[in-house]
N, C-alpha and C positions, 0 to 999 in steps of 0.2 A: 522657362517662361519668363517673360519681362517682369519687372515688378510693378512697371506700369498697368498691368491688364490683370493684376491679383485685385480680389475682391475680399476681402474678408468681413467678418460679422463687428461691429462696433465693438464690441467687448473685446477683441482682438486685441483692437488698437490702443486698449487700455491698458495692457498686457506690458510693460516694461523691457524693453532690450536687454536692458541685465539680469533679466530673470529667464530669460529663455535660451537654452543650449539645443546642441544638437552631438549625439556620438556616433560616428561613422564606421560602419565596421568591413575593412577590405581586406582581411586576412587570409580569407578561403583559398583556397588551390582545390579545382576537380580534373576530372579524366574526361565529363561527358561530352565535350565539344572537340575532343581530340580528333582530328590533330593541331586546329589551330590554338585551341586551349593548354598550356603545359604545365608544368610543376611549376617553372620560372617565369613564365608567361599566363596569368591563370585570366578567368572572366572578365572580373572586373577593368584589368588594361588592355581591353582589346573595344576595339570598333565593332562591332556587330549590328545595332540598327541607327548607322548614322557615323557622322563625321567625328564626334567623339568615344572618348572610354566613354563605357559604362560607369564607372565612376565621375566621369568627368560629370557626367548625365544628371547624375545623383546630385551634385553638388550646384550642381543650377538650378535643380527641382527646389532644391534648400532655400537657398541664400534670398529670396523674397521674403521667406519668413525669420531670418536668422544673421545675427550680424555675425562675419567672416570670421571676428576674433573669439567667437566662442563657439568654434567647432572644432571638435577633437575628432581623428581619424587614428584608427587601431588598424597597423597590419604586420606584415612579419618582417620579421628584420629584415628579411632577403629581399622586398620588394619596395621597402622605406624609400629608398634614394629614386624610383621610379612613380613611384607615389607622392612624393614632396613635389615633384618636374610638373608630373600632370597636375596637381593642384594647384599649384604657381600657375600655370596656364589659365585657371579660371578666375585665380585671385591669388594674386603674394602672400596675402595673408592667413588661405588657408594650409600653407606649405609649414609657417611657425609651431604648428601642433599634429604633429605626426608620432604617435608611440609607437614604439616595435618591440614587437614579440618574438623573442628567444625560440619559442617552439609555439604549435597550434595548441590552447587549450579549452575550448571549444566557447560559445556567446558567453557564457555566465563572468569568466574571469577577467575577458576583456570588458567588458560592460563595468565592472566592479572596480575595475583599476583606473577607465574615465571618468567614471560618477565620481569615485573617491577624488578627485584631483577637480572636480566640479565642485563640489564640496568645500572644498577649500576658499572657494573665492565666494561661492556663494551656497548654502546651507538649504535654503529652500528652491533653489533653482528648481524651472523645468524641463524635462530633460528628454529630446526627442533622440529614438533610436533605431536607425537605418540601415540596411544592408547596402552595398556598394556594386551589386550585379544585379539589380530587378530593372525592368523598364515598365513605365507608368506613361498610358498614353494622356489622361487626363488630369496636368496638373491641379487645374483649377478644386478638381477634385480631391486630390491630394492633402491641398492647404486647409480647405474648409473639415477634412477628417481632419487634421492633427490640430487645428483652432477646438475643435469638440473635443479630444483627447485629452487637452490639456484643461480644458474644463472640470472634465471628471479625475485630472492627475492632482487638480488644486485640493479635492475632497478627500485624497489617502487612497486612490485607486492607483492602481497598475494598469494600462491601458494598452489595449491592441489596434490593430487596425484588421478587421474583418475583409479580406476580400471576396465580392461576389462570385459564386463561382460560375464558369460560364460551361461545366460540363462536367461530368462524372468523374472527374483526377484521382487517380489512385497514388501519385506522388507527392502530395500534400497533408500535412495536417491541419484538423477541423476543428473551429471552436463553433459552440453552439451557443448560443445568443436567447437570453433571455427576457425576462420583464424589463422594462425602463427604469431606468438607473434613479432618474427624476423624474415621476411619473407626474405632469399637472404642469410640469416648469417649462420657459420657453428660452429661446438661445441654445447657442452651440449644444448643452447638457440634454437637451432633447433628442438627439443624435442617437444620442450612449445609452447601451443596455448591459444588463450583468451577463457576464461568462460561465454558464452555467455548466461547462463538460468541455473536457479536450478528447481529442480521438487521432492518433496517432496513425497515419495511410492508411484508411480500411479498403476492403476487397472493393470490388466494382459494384457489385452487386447493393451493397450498403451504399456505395458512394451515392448512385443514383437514386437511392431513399432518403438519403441526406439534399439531395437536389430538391427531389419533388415534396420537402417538408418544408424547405425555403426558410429555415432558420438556422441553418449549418452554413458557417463561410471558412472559407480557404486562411489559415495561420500565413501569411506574411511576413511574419519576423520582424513588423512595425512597430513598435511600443512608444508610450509617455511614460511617463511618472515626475514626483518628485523625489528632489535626490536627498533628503530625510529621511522618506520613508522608504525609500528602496534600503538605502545604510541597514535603517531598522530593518527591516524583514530579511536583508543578507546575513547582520551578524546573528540574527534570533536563529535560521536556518540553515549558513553555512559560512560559521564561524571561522574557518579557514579562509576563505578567500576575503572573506571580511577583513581580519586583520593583516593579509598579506598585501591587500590593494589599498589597506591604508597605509603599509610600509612604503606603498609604492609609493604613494602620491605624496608622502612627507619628504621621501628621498628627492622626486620632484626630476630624477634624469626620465630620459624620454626614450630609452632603453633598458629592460627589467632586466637582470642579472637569472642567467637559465635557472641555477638553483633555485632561486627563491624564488621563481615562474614558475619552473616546473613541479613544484612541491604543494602546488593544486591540484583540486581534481577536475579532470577534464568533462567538464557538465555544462548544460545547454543552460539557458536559462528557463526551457519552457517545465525541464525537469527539477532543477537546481533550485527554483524561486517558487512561479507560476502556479505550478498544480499542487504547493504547498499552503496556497493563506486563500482565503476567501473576497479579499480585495481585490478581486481582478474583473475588469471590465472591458467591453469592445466594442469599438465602433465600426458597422456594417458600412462599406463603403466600394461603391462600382466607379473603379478610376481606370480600368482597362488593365490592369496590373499582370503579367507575366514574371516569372523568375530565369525565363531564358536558360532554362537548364539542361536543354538537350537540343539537338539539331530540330528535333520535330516540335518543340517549343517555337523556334528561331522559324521555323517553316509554317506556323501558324501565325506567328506574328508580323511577320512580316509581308507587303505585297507580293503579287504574282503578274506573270503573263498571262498573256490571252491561252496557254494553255496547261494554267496551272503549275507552272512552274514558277519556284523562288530562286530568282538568278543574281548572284555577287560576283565579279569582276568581268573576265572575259570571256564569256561563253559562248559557244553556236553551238543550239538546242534544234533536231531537226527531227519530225516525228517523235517528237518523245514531249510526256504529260505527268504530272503529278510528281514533279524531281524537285529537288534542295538542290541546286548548282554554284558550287561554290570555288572560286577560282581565286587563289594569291598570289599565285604566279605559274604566267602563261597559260594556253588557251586549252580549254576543257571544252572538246568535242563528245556530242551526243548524238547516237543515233537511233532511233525505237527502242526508247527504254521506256519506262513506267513507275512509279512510288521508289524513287531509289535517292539516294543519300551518296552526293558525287563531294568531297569536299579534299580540293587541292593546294598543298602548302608549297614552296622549293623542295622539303625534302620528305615529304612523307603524303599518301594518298590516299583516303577512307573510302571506300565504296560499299555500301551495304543498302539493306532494305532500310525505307523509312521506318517500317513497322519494327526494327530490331535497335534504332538507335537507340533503346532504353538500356541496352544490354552492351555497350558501349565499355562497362566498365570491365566486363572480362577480358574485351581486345587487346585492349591497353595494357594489362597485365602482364598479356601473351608478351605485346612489343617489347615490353617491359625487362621481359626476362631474355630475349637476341637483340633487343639493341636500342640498350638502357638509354641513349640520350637523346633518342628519337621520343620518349615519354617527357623526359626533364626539362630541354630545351632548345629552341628554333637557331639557324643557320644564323641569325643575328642576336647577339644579347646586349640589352642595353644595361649599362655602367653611371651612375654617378656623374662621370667627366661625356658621354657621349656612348659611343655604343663600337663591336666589332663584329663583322661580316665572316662567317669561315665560306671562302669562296671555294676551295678544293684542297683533299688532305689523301695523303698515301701514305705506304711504311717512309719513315724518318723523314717526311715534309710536309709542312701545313700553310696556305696562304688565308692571306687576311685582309681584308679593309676596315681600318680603323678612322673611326669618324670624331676629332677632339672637338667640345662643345670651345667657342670663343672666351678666351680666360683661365678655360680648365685647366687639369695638370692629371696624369696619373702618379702611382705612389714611385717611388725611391724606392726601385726594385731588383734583384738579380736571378737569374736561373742556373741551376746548377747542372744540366742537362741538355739544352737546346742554346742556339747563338740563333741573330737574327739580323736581316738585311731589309732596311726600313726604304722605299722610295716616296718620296714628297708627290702626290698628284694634284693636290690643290692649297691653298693656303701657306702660311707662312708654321715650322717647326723651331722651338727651343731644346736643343736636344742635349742634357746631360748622359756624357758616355765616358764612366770612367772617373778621372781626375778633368776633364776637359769638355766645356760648353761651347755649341755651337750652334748655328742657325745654318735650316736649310728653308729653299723656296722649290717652286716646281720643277720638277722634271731631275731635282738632287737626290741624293743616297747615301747610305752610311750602313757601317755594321758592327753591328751591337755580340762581341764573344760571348761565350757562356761563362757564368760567375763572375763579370762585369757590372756593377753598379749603374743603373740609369734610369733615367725620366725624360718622360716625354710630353710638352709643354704646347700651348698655344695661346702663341700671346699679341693676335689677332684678331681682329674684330667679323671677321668669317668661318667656319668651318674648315676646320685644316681635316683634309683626310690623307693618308698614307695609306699604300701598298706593303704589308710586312711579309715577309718569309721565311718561316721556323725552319731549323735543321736539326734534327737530334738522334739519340736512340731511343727519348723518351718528351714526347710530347703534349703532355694531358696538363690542364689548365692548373693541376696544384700542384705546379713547378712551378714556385713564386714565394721569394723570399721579402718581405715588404723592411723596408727600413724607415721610412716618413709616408706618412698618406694624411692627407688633409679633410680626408670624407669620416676618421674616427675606425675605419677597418682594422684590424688584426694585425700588426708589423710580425706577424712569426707564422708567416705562410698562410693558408687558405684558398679563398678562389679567386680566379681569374686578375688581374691588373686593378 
């Protein structure tokens, strides 16, 4: 949303720029959108309703209310250098603060390791906290909950954002909403009621009694507070992470070290924090809110055809009604089918009932266990320096298109296993091979031995991409010996370039 067309309440505006944060949290990796969802490709970096990530989404919802240099984004190491790219795309400035986490250890530690490091500059900050995979159709609505949020975060509350629910969900957690926070008062604090009960997916049956009470809204995962008082209620409650997220933020790198990450306990904050202190409050708010967490989510939220079909890329839909049609590459024909879940990637093809994509996560399992990299990662992964295409792979050969961002470099690397014949198709190549540098342009070639030192350089102002051609007896991506890498990666092998 422009930030032209934000409206906020006066008191808003009175509100200081240096006092307001925001902590972004894009760590998650699931299974339920598989196959175009993966371990290395999760939610948040993918396109799903519109031209950006999902996080990209998020961070434009943001930045009306929030200046660029005081948002911190929390994800896992593995997806930092993909995370910093998209963020640069929205703003340069949200790319400078990106932490990465060693391993998943669930909201409570991430949350605790930003606030601590918010802390630091400012004590009484307030501190808005976001998931990085929800789509919000009504920002407007958005701003004006978290402007009341932050009202009752100024008072020593914990604050949520209640969403309305629009139907009996048995995938969600409920907070139930109570008397008025400020009962008699006007502004934002009129909004906020106290949080009088959490309720963890209840059955259907309950859900729909919580519907027709019309005082139960849907947990979102949105919070306020101030970053004092959260300190305070972490170390009272969960002394451990308290004092390890102040380790963090003293040491101040923007990479936690796995021991001392891992030496937390993996706790949410709705258990961890939440349902331990009586400060917690919630703001009831209908912004059109989805979590996108399953195809049949994706299939309600988004438009349809004239016959009930939800269609994405290339599709010819003919007598058939009530489909998720989903196409990333090449053309998904249909013919009299009905409630079914068509969702096509290059290498992998889900076909199920709509009504089963809940159960999603068993499949994946199955995949999981014949052909583990069909769960982990797509025919293209993107790198730091740009990204590589596995175009086709058999016993002792593997082809590649490698795509170098303008300026980039990969690391000062050897194979002890595979050799490789690099062809030039577009752009200009810096190619260290050996003791000897040389440049190629289109339609050139070289070849790279195995246990040969080399880098591969682009020190043009266009995308250089290259044709590679692995040969070996052993070809798997942690055949890589790193000797310099500029991105801060591992020089004693690991993954991929």
């Amino acid at each position: 949303m422009p930030a032209s067309n934000v409206k906020l309440h006066p008191a808003a505006e009175r509100l200081t720029a240096a006092k307001r944060y925001a902590v972004v949290l894009a760590g998650g990796s699931g299974t339920r959108l598989w196959p175009l969802s993966r371990a290395n490709k999760p939610k948040q970096l993918l396109c799903l309703n519109g031209g950006e990530s999902l996080l990209q989404q998020t961070l434009r919802r943001l930045l009306p209310m929030v200046d660029p240099a005081h948002v911190l984004t929390v994800t896992s190491n593995e997806y930092r250098f993909e995370v910093a790219g998209q963020l640069h795309a929205v703003h340069p400035g949200l790319a400078c603060a990106v932490l990465a986490e060693p391993m998943g250890r669930n909201t409570l530690p991430a949350i605790a390791w930003a606030c601590a490091r918010i802390a630091q500059q400012t004590p009484d900050a307030l501190v808005g906290v976001f998931s990085s995979d929800h789509a919000v159709a009504d920002g407007q609505a958005f701003l004006q909950a978290w402007e009341a949020a932050e009202a009752a975060a100024e008072r020593g509350y914990l604050t949520l954002f209640g969403m309305k629910p629009s139907a009996p969900a048995t995938g969600y957690g409920y907070i139930q909403a109570g008397p008025p926070l400020a009962a008699g008062e006007n502004g934002p604090i009129a909004k906020v009621q106290k949080a009088t009960r959490f309720v963890e997916k209840p059955d259907l049956e309950t859900a729909r009694q919580y519907l027709e009470q019309g005082d139960y809204f849907w947990n979102g995962g949105m919070f306020v507070f101030r970053a004092d008082r959260f300190l305070e209620l972490l170390q009272r409650h969960q002394p451990l992470v308290y004092e390890t997220a102040q380790q963090l933020a003293v040491e101040g790198g923007m990479s936690a070290p796995a021991e001392l990450y891992g030496a937390m306990p993996d706790v949410s904050i709705d258990y961890g924090l939440l349902e331990l202190t009586p400060d917690v409050a919630v703001v009831p708010v209908d912004m059109g809110w989805s979590d996108l967490g399953s195809w049949e989510a994706i299939y309600q939220q988004r438009d349809k055809d004239e016959q009930n079909n939800m269609v994405q890329g290339d599709v010819l839909a003919l007598d058939s009604r009530d489909n998720l049609l989903w196409s990333e590459h090449g053309l998904v024909a249909t013919l009299g089918i009905e409630g079914l879940a068509v969702v096509q990637t290059r290498d992998a093809t889900l076909v199920c009932p709509r009504e089963r994509v809940q159960d999603l996560k068993q499949l994946v399992a199955a995949v999981k266990e014949r052909h583990a990299h069909l769960a982990e990662t797509h025919l293209t992964v993107t790198r730091p320096w740009g990204s590589y295409t596995v175009l086709e792979e058999g016993p002792f050969y593997k082809i590649k298109r490698i795509v170098v961002n303008p300026g980039a470099k990969l690391s000062m690397q050897m194979h002890y296993h595979r050799s490789e014949h690099w062809v030039v198709v577009a752009g200009t190549a810096r190619i260290t091979n050996g003791e000897k540098e040389i440049y190629l342009e289109e339609n050139q070639s070289t070849y790279i031995p195995k246990t040969h030192r080399h880098r591969l350089e682009n020190p043009g102002r266009v995308p250089l991409q290259i044709i590679e051609i692995q040969s070996g007896p052993y070809l798997g991506e942690d055949d890589i010996v790193r000797f310099d890498d500029v991105y801060g990666r591992n020089c004693d092998g690991g993954s991929s370039r």
